[in-house]
Legacy VTK file of the C-alpha trace (Angstrom):
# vtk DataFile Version 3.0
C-alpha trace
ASCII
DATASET POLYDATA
POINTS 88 float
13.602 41.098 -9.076
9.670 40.742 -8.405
9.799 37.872 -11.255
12.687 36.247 -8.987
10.560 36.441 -6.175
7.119 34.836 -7.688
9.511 32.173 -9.150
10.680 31.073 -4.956
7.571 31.841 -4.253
5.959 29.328 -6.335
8.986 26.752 -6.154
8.807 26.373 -2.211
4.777 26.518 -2.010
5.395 23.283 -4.949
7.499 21.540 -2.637
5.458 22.015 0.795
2.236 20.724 -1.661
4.267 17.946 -2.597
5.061 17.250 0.932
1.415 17.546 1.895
0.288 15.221 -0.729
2.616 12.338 0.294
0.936 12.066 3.375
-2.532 12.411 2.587
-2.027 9.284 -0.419
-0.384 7.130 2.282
-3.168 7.939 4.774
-5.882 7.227 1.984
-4.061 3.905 0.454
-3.425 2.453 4.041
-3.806 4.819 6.945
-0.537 6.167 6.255
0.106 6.032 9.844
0.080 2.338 11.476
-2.861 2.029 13.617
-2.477 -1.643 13.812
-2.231 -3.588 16.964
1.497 -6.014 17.903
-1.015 -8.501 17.693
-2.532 -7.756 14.137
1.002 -7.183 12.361
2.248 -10.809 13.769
-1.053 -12.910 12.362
-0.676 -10.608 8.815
2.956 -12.052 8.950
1.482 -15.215 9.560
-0.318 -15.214 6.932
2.120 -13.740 4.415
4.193 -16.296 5.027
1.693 -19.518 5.039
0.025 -17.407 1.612
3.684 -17.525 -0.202
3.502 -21.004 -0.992
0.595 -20.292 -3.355
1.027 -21.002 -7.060
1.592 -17.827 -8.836
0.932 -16.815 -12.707
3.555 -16.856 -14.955
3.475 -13.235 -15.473
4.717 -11.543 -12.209
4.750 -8.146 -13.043
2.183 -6.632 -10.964
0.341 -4.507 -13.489
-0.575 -7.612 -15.541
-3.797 -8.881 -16.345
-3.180 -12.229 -14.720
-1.509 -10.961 -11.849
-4.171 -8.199 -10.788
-6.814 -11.474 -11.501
-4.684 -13.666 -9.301
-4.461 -11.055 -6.361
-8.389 -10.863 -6.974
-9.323 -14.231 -7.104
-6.596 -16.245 -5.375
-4.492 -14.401 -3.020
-6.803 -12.096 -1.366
-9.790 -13.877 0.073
-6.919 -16.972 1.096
-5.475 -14.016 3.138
-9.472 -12.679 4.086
-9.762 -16.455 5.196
-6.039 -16.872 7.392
-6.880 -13.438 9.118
-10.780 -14.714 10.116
-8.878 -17.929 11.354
-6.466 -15.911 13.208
-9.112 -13.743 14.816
-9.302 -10.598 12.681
LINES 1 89
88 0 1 2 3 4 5 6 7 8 9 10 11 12 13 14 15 16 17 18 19 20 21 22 23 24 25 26 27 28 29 30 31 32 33 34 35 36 37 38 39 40 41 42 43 44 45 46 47 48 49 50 51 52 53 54 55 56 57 58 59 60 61 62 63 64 65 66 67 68 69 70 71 72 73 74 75 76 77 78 79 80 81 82 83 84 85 86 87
């Protein structure tokens, strides 16, 4: 019965953790919570959608070499550049 117990015990203290976790990731990656003004969201649209038109590597998948190079050295500071244009 004690064994029973531990084993709950331990299952729903795993899945509060895991809830816990979620949110603190998203908040470190982002802020997990959108602090953005209207005004900031509609020029990073913008830009998305003036920055699609740019030639992409062959390899998409984003864990490549070429793609994580691209992102580095082609996509980001065009987007660094639209925002600065756009007033951010």
């Amino acid at each position: 019965m004690k064994r029973k117990i531990n084993i709950l015990l331990i299952g729903v203290f795993c899945v509060g953790l895991s809830g816990c976790y979620e949110s603190v990731v998203r908040f470190w990656n982002g802020p997990g919570w959108d602090f953005s003004s209207k005004a900031e969201k509609k020029a990073r649209e913008e830009c998305f959608e003036e920055l699609r038109s740019l030639p992409r590597p062959k390899n998409e998948y984003i864990g490549s070499k070429e793609m994580q190079d691209w992102l580095s050295q082609v996509y980001d500071p065009a987007e660094r550049e639209c925002m600065k244009r756009k007033g951010f």
